[in-house]
C-alpha distance (Angstrom), angle and dihedral (degrees) to the residues before:
residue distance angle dihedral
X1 . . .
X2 3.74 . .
X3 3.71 117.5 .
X4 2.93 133.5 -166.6
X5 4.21 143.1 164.5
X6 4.39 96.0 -144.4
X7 3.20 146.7 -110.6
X8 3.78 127.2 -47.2
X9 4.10 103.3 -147.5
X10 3.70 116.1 162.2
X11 4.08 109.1 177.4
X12 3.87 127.4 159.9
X13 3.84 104.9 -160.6
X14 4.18 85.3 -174.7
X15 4.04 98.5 105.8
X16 3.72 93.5 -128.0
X17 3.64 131.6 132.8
X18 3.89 99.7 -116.6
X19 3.75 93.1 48.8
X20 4.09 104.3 132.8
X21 3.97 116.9 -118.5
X22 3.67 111.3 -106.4
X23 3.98 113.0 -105.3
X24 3.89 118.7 -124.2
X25 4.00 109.2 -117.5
X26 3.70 113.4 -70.2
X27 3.66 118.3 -150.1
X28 3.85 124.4 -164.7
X29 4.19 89.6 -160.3
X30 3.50 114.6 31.7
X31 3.62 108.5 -125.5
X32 4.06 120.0 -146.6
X33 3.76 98.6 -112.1
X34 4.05 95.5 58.2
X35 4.15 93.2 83.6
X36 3.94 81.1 110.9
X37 3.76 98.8 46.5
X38 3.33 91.7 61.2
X39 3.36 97.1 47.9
X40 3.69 95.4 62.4
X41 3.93 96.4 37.3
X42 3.69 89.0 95.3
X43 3.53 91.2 53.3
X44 3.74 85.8 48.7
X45 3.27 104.3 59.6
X46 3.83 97.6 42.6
X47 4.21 87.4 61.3
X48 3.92 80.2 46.5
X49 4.02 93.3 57.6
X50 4.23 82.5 39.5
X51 3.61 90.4 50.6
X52 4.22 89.7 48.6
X53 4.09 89.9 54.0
X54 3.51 96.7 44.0
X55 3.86 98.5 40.3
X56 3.68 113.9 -149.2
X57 3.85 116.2 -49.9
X58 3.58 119.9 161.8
X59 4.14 88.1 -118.4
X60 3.47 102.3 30.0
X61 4.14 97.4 167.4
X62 3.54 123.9 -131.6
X63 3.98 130.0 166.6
X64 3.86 93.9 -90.1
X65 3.82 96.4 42.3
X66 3.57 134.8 -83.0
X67 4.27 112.4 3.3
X68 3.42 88.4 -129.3
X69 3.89 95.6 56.2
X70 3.70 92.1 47.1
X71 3.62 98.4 51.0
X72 4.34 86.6 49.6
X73 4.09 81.4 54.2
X74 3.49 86.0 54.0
X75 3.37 109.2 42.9
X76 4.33 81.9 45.4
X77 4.03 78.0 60.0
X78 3.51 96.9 57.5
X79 3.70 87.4 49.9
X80 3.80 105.0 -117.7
X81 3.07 110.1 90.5
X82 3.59 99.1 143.7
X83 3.81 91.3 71.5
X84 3.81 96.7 60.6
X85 3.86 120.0 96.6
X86 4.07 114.0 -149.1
X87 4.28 78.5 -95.9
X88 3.85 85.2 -176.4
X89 3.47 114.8 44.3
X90 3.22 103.9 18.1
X91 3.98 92.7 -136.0
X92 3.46 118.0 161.2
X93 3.41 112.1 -113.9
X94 3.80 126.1 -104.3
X95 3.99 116.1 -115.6
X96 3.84 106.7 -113.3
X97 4.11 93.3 -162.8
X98 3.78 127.5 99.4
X99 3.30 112.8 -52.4
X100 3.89 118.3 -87.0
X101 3.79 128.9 -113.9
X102 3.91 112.9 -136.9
X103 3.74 92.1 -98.9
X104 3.61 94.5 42.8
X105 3.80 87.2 51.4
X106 3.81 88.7 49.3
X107 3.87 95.5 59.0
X108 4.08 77.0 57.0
X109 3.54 98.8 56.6
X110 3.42 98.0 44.1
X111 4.07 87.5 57.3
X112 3.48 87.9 51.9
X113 3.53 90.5 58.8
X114 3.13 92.5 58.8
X115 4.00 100.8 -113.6
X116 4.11 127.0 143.4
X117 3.17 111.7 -105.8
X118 3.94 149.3 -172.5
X119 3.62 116.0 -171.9
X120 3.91 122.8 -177.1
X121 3.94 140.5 158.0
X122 3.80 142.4 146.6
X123 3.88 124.3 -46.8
X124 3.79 106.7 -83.1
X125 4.26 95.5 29.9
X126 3.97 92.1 105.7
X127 3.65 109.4 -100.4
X128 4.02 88.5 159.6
X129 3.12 98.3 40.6
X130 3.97 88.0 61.0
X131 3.46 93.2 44.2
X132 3.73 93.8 56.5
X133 4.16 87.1 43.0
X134 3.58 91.6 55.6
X135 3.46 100.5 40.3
X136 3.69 92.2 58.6
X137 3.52 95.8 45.4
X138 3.17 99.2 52.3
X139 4.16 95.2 42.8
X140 4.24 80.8 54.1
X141 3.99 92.0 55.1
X142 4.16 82.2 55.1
X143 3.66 98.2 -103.7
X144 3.80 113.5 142.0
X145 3.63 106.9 -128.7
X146 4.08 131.4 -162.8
X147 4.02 111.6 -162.9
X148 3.87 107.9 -164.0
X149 3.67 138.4 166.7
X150 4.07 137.7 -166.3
X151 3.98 94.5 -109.3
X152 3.28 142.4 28.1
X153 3.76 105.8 -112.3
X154 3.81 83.7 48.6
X155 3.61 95.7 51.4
X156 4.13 96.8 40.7
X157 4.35 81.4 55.1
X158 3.92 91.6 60.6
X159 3.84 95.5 38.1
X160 4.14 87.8 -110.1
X161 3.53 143.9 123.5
X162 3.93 126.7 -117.6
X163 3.43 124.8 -94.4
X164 3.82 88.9 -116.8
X165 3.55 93.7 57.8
X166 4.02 97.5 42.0
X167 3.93 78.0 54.8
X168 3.39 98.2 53.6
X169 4.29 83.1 -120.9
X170 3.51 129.3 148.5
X171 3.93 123.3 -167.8
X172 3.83 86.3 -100.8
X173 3.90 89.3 64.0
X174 3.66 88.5 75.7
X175 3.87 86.8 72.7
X176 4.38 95.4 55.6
X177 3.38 123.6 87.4
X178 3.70 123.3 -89.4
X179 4.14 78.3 -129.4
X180 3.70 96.4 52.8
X181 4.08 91.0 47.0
X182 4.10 93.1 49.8
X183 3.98 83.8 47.4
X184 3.67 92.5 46.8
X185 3.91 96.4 46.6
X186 4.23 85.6 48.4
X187 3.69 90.1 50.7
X188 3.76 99.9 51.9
X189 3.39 93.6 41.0
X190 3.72 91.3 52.8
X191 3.79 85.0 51.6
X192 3.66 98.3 50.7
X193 3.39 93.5 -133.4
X194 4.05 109.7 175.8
X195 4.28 95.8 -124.1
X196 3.74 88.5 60.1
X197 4.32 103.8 37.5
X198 4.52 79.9 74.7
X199 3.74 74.8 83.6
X200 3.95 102.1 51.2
X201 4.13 86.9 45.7
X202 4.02 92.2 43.6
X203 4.10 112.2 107.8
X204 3.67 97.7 159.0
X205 4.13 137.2 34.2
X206 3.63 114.9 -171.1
X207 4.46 113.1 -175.5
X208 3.30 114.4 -170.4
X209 3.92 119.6 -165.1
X210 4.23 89.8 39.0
X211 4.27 85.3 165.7
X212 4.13 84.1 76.3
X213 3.73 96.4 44.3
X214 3.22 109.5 107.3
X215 3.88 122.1 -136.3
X216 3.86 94.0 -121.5
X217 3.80 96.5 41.8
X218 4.05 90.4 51.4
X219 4.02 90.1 42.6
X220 4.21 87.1 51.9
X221 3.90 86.5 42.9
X222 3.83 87.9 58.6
X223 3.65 106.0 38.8
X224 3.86 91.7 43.6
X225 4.19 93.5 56.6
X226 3.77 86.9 44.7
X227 3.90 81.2 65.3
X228 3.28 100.0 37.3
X229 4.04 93.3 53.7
X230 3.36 96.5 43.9
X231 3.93 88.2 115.2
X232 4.51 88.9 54.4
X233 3.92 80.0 75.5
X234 3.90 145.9 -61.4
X235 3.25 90.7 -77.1
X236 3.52 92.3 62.7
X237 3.78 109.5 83.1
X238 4.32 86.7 51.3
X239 3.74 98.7 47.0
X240 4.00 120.3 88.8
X241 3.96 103.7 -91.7
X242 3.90 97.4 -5.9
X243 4.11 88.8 -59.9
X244 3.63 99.5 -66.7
X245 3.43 114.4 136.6
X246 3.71 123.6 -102.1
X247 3.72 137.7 -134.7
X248 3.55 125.9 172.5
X249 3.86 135.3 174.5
X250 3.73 146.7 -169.7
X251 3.59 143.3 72.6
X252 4.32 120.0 -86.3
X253 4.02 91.0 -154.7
X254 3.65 87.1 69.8
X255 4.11 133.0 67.4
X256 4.37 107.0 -23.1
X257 3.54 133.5 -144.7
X258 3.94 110.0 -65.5
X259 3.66 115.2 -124.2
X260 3.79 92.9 -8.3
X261 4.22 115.9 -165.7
X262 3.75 93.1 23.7
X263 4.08 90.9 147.5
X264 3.86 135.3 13.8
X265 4.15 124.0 -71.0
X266 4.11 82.9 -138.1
X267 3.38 113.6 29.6
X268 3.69 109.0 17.4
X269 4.01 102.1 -129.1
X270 3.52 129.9 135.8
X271 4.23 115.7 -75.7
X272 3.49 125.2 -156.6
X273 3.60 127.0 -137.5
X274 3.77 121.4 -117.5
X275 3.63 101.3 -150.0
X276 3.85 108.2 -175.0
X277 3.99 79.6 45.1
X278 3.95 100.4 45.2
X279 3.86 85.6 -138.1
X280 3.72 129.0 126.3
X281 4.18 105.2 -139.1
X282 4.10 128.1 -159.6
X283 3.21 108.4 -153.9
X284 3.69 93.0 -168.3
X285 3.66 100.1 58.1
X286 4.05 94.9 18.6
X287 3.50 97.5 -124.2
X288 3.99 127.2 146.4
X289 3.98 120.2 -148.5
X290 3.80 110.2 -156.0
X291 3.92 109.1 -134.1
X292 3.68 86.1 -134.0
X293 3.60 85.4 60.1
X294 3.70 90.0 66.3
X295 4.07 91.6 109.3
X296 3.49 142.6 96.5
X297 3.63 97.1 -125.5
X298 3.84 93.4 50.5
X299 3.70 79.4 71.7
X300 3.72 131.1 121.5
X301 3.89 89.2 -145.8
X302 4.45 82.7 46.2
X303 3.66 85.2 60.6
X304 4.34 99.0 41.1
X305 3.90 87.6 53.1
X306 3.63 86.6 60.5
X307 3.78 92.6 -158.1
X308 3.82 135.3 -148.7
X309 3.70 103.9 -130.8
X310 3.93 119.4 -152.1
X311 3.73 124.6 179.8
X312 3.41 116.1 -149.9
X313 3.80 107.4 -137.2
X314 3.98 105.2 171.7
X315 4.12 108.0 92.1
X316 4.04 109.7 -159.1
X317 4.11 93.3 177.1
X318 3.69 101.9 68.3
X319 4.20 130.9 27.4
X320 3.49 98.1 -178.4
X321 4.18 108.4 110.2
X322 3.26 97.5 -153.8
X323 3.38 103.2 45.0
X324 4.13 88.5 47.5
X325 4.11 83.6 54.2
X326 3.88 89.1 54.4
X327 4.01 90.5 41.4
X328 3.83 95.7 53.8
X329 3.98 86.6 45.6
X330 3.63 96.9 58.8
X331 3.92 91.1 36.4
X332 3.97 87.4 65.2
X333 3.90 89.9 35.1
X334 3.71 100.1 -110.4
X335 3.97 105.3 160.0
X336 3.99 115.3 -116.6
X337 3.19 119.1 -108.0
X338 4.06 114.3 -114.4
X339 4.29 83.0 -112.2
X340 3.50 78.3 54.5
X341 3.73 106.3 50.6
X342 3.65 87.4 39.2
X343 3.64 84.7 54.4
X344 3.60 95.8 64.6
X345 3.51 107.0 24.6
X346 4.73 92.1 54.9
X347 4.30 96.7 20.2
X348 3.55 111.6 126.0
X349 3.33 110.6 -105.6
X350 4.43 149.1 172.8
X351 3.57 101.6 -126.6
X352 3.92 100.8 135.4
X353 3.44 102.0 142.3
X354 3.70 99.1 3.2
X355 3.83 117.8 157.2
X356 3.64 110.5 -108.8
X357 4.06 118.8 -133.0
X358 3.92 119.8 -152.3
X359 3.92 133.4 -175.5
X360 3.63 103.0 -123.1
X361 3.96 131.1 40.3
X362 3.67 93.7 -119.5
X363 3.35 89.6 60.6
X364 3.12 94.4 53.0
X365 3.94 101.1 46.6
X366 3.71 91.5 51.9
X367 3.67 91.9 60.3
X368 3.38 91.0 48.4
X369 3.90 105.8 39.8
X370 4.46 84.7 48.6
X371 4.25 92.4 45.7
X372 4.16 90.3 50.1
X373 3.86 97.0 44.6
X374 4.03 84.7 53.9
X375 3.68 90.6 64.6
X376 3.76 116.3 89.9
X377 3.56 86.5 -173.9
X378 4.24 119.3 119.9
X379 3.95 102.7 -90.4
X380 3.79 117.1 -139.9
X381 4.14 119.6 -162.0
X382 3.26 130.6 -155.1
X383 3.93 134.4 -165.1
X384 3.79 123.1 -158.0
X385 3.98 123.1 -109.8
X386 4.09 102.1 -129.3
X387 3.97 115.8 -167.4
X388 4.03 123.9 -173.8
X389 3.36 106.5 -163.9
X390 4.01 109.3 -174.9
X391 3.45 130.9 -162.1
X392 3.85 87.8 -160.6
X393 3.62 96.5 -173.2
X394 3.56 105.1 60.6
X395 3.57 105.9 25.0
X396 4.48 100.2 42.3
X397 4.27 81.2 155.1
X398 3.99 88.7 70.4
X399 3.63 89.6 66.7
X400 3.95 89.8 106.6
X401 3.94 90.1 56.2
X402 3.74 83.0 74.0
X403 4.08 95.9 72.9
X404 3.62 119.7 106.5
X405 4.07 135.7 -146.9
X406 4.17 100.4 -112.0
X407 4.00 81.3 -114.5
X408 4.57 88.3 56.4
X409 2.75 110.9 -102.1
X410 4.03 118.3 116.2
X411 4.05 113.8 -100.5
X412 4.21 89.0 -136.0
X413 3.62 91.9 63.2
X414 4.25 89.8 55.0
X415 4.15 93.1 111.3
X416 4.13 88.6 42.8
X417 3.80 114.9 139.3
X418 3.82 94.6 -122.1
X419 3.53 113.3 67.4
X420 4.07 121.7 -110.8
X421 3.87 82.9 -127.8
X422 3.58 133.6 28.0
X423 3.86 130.8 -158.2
X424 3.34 115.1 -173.1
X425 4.32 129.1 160.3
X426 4.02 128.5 167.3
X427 3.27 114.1 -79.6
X428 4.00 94.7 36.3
X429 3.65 118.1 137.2
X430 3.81 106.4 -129.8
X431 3.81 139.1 -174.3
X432 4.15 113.3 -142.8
X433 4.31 112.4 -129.7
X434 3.26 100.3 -156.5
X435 3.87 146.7 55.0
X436 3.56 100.5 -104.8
X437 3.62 105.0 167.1
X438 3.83 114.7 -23.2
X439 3.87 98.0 -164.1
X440 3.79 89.5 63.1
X441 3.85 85.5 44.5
X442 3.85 95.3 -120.1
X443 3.84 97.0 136.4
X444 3.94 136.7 136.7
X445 3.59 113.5 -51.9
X446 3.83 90.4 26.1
X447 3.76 118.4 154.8
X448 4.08 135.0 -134.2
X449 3.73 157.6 118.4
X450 4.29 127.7 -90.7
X451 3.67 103.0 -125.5
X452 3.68 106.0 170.3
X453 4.08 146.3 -25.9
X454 3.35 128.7 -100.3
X455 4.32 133.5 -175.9
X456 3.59 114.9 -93.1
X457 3.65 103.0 -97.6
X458 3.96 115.7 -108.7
X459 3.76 92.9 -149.1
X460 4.03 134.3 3.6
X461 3.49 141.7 127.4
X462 3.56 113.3 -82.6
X463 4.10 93.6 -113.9
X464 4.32 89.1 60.4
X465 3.89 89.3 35.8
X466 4.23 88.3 63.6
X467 4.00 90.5 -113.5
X468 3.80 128.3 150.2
X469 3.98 106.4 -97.7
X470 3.62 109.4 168.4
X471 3.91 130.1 56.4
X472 3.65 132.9 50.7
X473 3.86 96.4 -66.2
X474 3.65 100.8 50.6
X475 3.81 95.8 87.1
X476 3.72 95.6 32.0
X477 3.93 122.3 108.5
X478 3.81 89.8 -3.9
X479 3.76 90.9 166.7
X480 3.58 94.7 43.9
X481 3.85 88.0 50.7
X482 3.87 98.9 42.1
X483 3.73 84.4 41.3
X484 4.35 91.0 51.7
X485 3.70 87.3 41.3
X486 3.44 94.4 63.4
X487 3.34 97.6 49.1
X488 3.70 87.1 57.7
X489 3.21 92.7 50.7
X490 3.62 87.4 59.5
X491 3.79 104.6 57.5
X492 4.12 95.7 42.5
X493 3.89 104.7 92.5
X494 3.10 122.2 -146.5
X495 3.73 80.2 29.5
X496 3.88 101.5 -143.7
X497 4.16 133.4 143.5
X498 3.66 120.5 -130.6
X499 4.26 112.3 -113.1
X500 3.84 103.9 -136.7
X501 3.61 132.4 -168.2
X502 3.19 117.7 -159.1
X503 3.92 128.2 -149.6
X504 3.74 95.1 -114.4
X505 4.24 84.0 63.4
X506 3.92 92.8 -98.9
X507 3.87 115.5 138.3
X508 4.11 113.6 -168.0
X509 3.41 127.5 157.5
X510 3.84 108.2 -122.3
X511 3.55 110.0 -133.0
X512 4.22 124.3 -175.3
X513 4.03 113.7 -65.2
X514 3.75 120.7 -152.3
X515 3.66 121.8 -154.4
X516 3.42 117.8 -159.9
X517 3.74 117.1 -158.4
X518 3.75 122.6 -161.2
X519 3.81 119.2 -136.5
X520 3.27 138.1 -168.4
X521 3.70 130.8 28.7
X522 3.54 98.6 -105.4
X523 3.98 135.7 70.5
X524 3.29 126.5 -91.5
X525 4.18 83.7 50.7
X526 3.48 129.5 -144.9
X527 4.13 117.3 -118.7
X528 3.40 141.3 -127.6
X529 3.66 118.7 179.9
X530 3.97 135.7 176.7
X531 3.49 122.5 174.1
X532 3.76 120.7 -166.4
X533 4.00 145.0 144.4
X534 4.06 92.8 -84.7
X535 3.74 100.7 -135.3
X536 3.77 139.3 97.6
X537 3.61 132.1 -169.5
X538 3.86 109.0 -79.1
X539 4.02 93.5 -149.0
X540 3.98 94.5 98.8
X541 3.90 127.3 -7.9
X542 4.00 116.8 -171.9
X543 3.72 107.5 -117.4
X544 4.07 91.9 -117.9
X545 3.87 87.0 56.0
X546 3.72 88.5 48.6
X547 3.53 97.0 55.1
X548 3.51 118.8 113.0
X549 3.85 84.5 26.4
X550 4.13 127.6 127.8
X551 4.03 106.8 -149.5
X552 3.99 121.9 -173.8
X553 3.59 83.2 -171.8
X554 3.89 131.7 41.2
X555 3.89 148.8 150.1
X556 3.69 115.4 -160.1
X557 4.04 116.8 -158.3
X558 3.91 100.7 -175.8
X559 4.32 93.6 167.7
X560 3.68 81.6 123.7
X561 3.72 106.5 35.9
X562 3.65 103.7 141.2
X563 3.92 108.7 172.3
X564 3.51 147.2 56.9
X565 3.86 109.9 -89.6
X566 3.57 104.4 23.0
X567 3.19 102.9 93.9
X568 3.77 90.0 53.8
X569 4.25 90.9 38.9
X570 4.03 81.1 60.3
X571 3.66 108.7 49.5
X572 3.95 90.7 35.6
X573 4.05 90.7 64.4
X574 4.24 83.6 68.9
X575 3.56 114.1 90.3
X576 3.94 94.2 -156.2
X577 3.79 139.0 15.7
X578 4.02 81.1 -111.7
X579 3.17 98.2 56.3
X580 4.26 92.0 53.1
X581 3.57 132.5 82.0
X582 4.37 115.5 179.3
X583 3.79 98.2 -163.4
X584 3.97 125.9 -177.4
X585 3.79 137.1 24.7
X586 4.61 106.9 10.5
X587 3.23 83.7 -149.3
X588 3.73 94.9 83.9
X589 3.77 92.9 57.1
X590 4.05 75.7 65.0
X591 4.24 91.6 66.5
X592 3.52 114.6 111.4
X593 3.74 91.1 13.0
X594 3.63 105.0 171.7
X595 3.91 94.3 20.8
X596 4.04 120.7 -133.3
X597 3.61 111.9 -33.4
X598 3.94 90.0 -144.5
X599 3.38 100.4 42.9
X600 4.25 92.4 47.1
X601 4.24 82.5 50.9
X602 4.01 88.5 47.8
X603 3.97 93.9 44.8
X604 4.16 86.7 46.6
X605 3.45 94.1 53.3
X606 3.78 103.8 46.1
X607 3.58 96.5 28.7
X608 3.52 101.7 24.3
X609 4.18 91.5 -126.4
């Protein structure tokens, strides 16, 4: 394992003559991958001394250009480049996503000026790509920003932590006292102990996936950060969430909190659900929790934040009108029509090879296990690369991040897009995990066929090696990646790529993808890396794991749908009506009917839907 002790980065982004010169990365052990660092810290260190004569003007001139633009190339050579502020100009820096729509760019600018905010919209509108906007944005106008999310798989997709960890929670902190966690957050922060300052420095929470959030857990979340930034101001124990401001993201009339009201809002003990009156009852403290109190925005701390709501109405997934019309229906939980269900149960469609999405995992491994054994083909297996990188010093609550699966690979990483293990033959239908190069339309959720094996190549542009080039991570870490890669590349034996084709006529070789996840609150970051072959078989996907995904081609089996949402998380992975088949029991098209009464009244009332 790589270790580590972080990087030393000093920058004053102010414009003013005594700002300090940033530092180039300091590392107590010398990792492997930093031959090119220190190649260029000469070169470093003489812009540096340049930079100290000069002061800091916007243009400050050197021989290559403007200083600052040469230190950026630079600092891009040593490979982190994402850990640089603009230290001369202070600029804010440009967003390097897809490019925003007007209302997309609005959400932005109303982050930026500093207002709460909830944002929501169908499946395929851009929620992420907002999130990522604004996060940026506001991290270039200096704010220190903490992105979160209620899971883990939701919180590895947005390059965030989970609210339980930003807490400091475990699953056993359900069961203490809301009294004992506001005297626990005062106490550290009296003490000054390092886990617990993240909350002094925070400006700005963003949570992303607010639908699973459950009304306690965000009420807790608030109350215990009034406490714990008591010393930002007097203010601070009265404001919503100790005064930072506060973002929050996703849509209610998809998946809900699971197993909301398990323990008390006060005192933490076990409740008991009333079933004939949908209530959840403490006996302890003799308090009743309304089921339909289940949500976020039932909240006390919903209501303190006093939120501007924005619905994002622009869908970029599908194009189809009719299918949209059908979309939004089932989003809202207005039954289908029998047209309707006829519609997409008997419509012509182009699903040959179309990956087929199921309710439950078992479902889902069946398929799979039965499709691979067919294959007489020579299988090929490949087992992730995981790296914990940990800046020890200023994040001691990451500690856990450091346990690993008995088979390697690290326990924190278990709900990661790319599989621990990967099974791949020719002939396999397989759906691509990452955004490899959007303008050819090879992107997550992408579908195709293996149809050979090739060498891993020695030494090729990233775009004809099967790499992620587009998006905010593809530049980022590139040493660290390359570096991970080859390590990879190491341990696979034989040590060949899989040749896919895709359905949209595209061949690429896949090569390994590693994802570099940013942890901890606090510059220099902790790491998490795991490097792997980003595909999985394309037989049968769950419809969690599919979330978030774009399909051209898709069968839904929804016999044994089972929750609100699903059924419209399924059929709103489909970008057209052609490119959808609903197979087995009708029925299932049925689940949900109605949708959440709460969460219709909420949408009507903000949104007026």
């Amino acid at each position: 394992m790589l270790g580590y002790s972080g990087y030393a980065v000093t920058a004053d982004s102010s414009n003013t003559s005594s700002s300090k010169p940033s530092e180039a990365p300091l590392f107590k052990e010398r990792p492997f991958w930093t031959e090119e660092w220190l190649k260029n810290k000469q070169t470093f260190d003489e812009l540096n001394e340049r930079q100290e004569v000069l002061g800091n003007p916007p243009a400050a001139p050197t021989r290559g250009g403007r200083l600052e633009d040469c230190k950026n190339r630079v600092v891009e050579d040593l490979g982190e480049a994402t850990l640089w502020d603009k230290c001369i100009s202070g600029e804010p820096s440009e967003y390097n996503g897809p490019r925003l729509s007007p209302e997309q760019a609005r959400v932005v600018e109303l982050a930026a000026q500093g207002r709460n905010i909830f944002y929501t919209g169908s499946a395929g509108c851009g929620k992420s790509t907002v999130l990522r906007a604004i996060a940026q944005r506001l991290r270039a106008l200096g704010k220190h920003v903490c992105v979160m999310a209620p899971t883990g798989k939701a919180a590895l997709a947005i390059n965030g932590t989970t609210t339980w960890t930003f807490a400091g929670w475990t699953l056993n902190t359900r069961k203490v006292s809301l009294a004992k966690l506001k005297k626990a957050a005062a106490e550290l922060s009296d003490k000054k102990l390092s886990e617990y300052e993240r909350f002094q420095r925070t400006d700005v929470i963003i949570i992303d996936e607010i639908s699973m959030v459950e009304n306690v857990h965000f009420e807790r979340l608030n109350q215990f950060m009034k406490e714990a930034r008591r010393k930002t101001g007097r203010a601070a124990r009265w404001l919503p969430f100790g005064g930072v401001q506060v973002i929050v993201t996703g849509d209610f009339a998809q998946l809900p909190p699971v197993r909301p009201f398990e323990h008390c809002y006060k005192c933490g003990s076990e409740i008991q659900l009333d079933v004939m009156q949908k209530t959840h009852n403490c006996l302890l403290c003799k308090v009743s929790y309304p089921a339909v109190d289940q949500w976020a925005f039932r909240s006390k701390a919903w209501e303190e934040c006093n939120f501007a709501h924005v619905h994002l109405k622009t869908i970029h997934r599908q194009r189809d009108d009719i299918f949209i019309s059908m979309l939004q229906k089932c989003r809202l939980g207005d039954p289908f029509t029998p047209e309707e269900i006829d519609l997409l149960m008997n419509h012509e469609s182009e699903t040959t090879g179309a990956v087929e999405l199921y309710s439950t995992r078992e479902e889902v491994r069946a398929v799979n296990e039965r499709e691979f054994r067919k294959l007489s083909t020579t299988p090929h297996s490949f087992k992730c690369h995981d790296t914990f990188i940990w800046n020890e010093h200023d994040h001691p609550q990451l500690a856990i991040n450091r346990k690993r699966h008995p088979d390697g690979w690290l326990t924190y990483l278990r709900d990661h897009r790319l599989d621990h293990q990967v099974e791949l033959k020719t002939g396999m239908p397989v759906v691509l995990l990452a955004n490899l190069n959007l303008d050819k339309g090879l992107c997550n959720g992408s579908q195709g066929e293996i149809i050979g094996w090739t060498a891993p190549p020695r030494s090729t542009p990233d775009e004809a090696a099967g790499r992620a080039t587009y998006g905010a991570g593809a530049g980022s870490y590139a040493a660290l990646k390359q570096a991970q890669i080859a390590a990879f590349e190491k341990e696979v034996d034989p040590a060949v790529w899989p040749i896919v084709r895709f359905t949209n006529g595209v061949q690429c070789t896949i090569c390994a993808e590693c994802v570099v996840n940013e942890l901890g609150d606090e510059k220099p970051y902790s790491l998490i890396c795991r490097t792997q072959i980003p595909l999985t078989p394309a037989w049968a996907l769950s419809i969690h794991k599919a979330q978030g995904m774009t399909l051209d081609r898709v069968k839904v089996d929804l016999s044994r749908a089972f929750s609100e949402g699903q059924v419209y998380v399924a059929l709103s992975r489909a970008t057209s009506l052609q490119g959808l088949k609903v197979v087995g029991d009708p029925k299932g098209l049925m689940v949900g009917r109605g949708g959440n009464r709460e969460v219709r009244a909420f949408y009507r009332e903000k949104f007026g839907l």
